[in-house]
N, C-alpha and C positions, 0 to 999 in steps of 0.2 A: 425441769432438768432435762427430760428426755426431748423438749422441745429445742433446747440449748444446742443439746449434742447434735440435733438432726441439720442444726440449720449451719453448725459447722463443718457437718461433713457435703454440705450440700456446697459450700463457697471454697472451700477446698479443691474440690472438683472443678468448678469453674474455674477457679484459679489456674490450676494443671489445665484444661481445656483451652484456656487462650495459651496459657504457655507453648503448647504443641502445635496450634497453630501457630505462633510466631516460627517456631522451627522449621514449620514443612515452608513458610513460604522464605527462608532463608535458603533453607534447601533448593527450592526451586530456581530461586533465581541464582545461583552459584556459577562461576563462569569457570567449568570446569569440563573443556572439549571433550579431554580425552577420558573421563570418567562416566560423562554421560551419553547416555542413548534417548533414543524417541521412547517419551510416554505420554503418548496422548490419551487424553481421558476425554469419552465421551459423553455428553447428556441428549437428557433427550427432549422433546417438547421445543420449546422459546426460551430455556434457558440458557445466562452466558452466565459470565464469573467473572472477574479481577474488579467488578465496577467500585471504583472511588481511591484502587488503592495505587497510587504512583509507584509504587516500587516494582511493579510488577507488569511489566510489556511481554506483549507475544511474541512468537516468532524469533527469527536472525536477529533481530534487534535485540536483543535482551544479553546477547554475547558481547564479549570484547568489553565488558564493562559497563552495558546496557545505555541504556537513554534517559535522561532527566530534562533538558532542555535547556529553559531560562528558568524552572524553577520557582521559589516562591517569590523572585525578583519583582520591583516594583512595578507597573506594566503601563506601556505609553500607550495613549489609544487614538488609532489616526483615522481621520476621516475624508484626506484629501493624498491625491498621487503625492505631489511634493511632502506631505509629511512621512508617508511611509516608504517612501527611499529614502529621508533622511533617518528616519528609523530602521530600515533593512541595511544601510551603510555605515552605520554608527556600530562599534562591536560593543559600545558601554549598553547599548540597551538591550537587555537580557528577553521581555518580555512583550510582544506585540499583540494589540488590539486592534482586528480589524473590525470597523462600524461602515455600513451603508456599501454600497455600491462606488467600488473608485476605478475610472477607467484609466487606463496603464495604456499612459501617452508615447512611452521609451521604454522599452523592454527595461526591468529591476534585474538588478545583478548584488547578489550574494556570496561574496570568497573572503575565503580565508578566517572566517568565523569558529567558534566552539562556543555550546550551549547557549541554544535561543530556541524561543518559542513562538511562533507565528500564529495566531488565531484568530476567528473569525466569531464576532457577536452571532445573535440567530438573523441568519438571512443576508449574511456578508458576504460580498463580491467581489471581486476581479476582473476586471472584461478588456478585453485586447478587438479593437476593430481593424486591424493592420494585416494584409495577407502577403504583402509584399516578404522578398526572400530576408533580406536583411534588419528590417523595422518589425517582423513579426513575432507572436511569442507572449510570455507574461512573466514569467522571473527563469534566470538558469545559476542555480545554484553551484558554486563549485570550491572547491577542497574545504568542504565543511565539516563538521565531526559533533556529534552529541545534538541532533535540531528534532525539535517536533511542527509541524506543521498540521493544524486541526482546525475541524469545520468550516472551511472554507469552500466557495464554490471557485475555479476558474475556467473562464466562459471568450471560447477565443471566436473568430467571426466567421468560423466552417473551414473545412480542408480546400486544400488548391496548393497542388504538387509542384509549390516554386523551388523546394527545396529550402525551407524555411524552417521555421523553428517551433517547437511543440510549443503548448500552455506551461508547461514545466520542463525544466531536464536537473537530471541530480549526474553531475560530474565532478570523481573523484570525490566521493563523499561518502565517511562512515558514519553509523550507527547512528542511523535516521528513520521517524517513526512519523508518516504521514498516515494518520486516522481521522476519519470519518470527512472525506474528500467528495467535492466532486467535480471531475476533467473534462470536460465537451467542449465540441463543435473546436479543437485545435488545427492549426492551418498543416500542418507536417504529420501532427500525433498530440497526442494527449498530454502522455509522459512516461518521458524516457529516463532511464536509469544506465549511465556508463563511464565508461573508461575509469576503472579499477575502483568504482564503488562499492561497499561492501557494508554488511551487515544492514540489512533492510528490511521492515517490515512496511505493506501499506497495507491496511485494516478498514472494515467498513465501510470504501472508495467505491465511490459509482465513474462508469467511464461512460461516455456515450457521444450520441452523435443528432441532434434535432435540426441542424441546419443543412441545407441540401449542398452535394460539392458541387465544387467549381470546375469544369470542363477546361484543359487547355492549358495548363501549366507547363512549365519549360522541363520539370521531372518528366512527363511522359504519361503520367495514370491520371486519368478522367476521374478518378472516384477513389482518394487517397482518404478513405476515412479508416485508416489504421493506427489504433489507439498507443500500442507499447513497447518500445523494444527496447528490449536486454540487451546490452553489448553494440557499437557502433560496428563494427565490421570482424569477419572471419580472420584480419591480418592483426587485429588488436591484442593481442598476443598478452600483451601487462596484463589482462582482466582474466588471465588461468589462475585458480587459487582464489577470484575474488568472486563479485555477485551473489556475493550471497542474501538471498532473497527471498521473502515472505511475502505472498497475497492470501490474505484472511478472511473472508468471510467480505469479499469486492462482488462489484453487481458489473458485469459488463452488458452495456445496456440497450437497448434498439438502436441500432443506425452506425454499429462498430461493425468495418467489412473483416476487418484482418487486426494481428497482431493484440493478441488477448491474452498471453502476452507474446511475442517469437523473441526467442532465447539465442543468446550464443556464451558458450563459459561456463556461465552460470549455476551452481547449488540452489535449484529454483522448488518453492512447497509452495505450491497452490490447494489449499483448502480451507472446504464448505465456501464456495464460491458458488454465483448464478452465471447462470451466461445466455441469454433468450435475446440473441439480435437475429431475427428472420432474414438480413440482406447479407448474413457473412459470407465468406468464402471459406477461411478456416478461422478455428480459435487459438489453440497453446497451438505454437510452432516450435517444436524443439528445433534449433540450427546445432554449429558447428559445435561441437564437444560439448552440448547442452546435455545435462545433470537435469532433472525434470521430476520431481514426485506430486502425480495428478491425484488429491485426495478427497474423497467423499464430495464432490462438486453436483453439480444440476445443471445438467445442455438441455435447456430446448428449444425447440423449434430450428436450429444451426444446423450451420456444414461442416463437417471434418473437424470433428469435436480437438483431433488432436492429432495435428500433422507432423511425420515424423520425414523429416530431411536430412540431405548429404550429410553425412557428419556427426549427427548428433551421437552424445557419449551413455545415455539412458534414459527409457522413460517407464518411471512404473505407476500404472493406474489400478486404484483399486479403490471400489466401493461408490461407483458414481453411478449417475441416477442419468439416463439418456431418456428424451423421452421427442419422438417425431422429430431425432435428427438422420440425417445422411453422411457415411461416408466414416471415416475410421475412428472408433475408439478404443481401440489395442494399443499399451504401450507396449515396447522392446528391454530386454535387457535389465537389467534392476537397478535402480536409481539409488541415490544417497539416502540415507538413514539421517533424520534429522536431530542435532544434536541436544536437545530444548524442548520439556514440556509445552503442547497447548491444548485448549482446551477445546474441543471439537465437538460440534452440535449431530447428531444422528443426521443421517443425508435428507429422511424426511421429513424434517425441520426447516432444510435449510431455504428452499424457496421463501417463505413465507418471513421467516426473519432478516435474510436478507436484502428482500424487496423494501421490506419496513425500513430498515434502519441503515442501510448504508447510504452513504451520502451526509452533508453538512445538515446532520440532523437534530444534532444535538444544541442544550441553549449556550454555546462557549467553552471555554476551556475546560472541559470535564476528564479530566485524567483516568488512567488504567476503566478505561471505556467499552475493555472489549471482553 
């Protein structure tokens, strides 16, 4: 009898014990601006949290009604350029598998979509050999809403300042959630994020640079190996109110000179980020009326961890780990308060977890990843 009793009060308990968990993470993801504040909860070691659960995105993406994608849709899997334009231009197909290496003959273009999933089997590519201004590039996604894009690498043929076109750009595009990326060797930049796109997170994203620039282009800079920019111009005026933007736990990687990210508008939270390019010039560039919250990040070996310019509207740095850089790391002014729990790794974790694991590390579409 006494065994009876004990073992009911033991499954009771558990029972109440998942119940409360089902709450807090109802809780959490709740799309509730104006009720919530930042509560970020830290661990320490090499631990992360949300893995396996798709309900549950970090960062700016999780508002507005968070991100899902394509879901448990049936998924095409392409292993050639022409299938995966007809794939990325089809809106019936919810789910994409990217297999093998396909080089992107004609820049892909992506509008006017809602919920899709783009992913990359282990060791899936993209490769753009084009540096010309107008043929160059590898998808420009625009007025898209609900996409996840994961595990993929895109691998453009090195910078050369023709005034061309990144590996990626997300134009006019909400609640999009690119995890565990990685952008190199782009002819313009890496990837860019603009004109009035909002609610953003990119998570576990390696950016970098292994091919040498190209000297000579009709832009003017010998050595445009700058990875990111927020916002196309200070006259872009639509993008006040928007950019809202999450970089999570991104590796920017050797051979990135500038733009890690340079901001303009923008509600920008960078944290538990690395950043160890020994040839930069600066990193975060806050611009024009840039909103800026630098969190528990790792510079080393960099310049100007965090350039603060004409304009900018805040930037608050707190808890970062500088370690044999030169040149400013003081933010100005107090930045945005972010509205969305995350889950944030102690700063002396973060090298080490980030090195490991950002970038298309993972084997496929493994959701709430972060």
């Amino acid at each position: 009898m006494k065994i009876k009793s004990t073992m009911s009060v033991f499954l009771l308990t558990l029972i109440l014990g998942f119940a409360s968990c089902n709450t807090e993470e109802v809780a959490s993801s709740a799309n509730d601006e104006s009720a919530s504040i930042e509560a970020t909860t830290t661990v320490s070691g090499n631990v992360t949290a949300k893995i396996g659960n798709c309900a549950q995105v970090p960062g700016w993406a999780s508002q507005n009604g968070s991100v899902t994608g394509g879901g448990s849709a049936a998924e095409t899997n392409v292993t050639t350029y022409a299938q995966l334009k007809s794939a990325i231009e089809n809106s019936s197909v919810k789910v994409i598998k990217v297999t093998g290496t396909i080089t992107v003959t004609t820049r892909l273009s992506l509008q006017d979509q809602t919920g899709k999933t783009i992913y990359g089997a282990n060791g899936a590519k993209l490769v753009s050999t084009n540096q010309t201004k107008d043929a160059s590039g590898i998808i420009n996604i625009k007025r898209c809403k609900n996409l996840i894009i994961r595990n993929l690498i895109f691998e453009g043929p090195g910078a050369y300042d023709t005034d061309g076109w990144d590996n990626a750009i997300l134009d006019e595009c909400t609640n999009v959630w690119v995890d565990h990326c990685e952008f190199r060797d782009g002819v313009d930049g890496n990837f860019d994020i603009k004109n009035k796109s909002d609610y953003i997170t990119v998570s576990y994203t390696k950016f970098g640079y292994l091919k040498a620039p190209k000297p000579g282009g009709s832009g003017g800079s010998d050595d445009h190996r700058y990875s990111n920019l927020i916002g196309s111009s200070d006259g872009a005026t639509g993008d006040r109110g928007k950019l809202r933007i999450t970089f999570a736990r991104c590796w920017w990687a050797p051979g990135c000179k500038e733009r890690m990210p340079r901001v303009r508008f923008g509600k920008v939270h960078l944290v538990n980020n690395f950043f160890n390019s020994t040839v930069s010039n600066k990193c975060i560039a806050a611009g024009f009326e840039a909103d800026i919250r630098v969190e528990a990040n790792v510079f080393e070996g960099v310049k100007t961890p965090i350039d603060l310019m004409t304009g900018y509207t805040a930037v608050t740095a707190v808890d970062n780990v500088f370690t044999n850089t030169t040149g400013n790391q003081a933010g100005s002014k107090t930045a945005f308060t972010p509205l969305y729990s995350i889950v944030k790794l102690d700063k002396t974790a973060v090298k080490a977890d980030v090195s490991a694991n950002a970038g298309a590390t993972l084997g496929g579409n493994i959701c709430g990843s972060f």
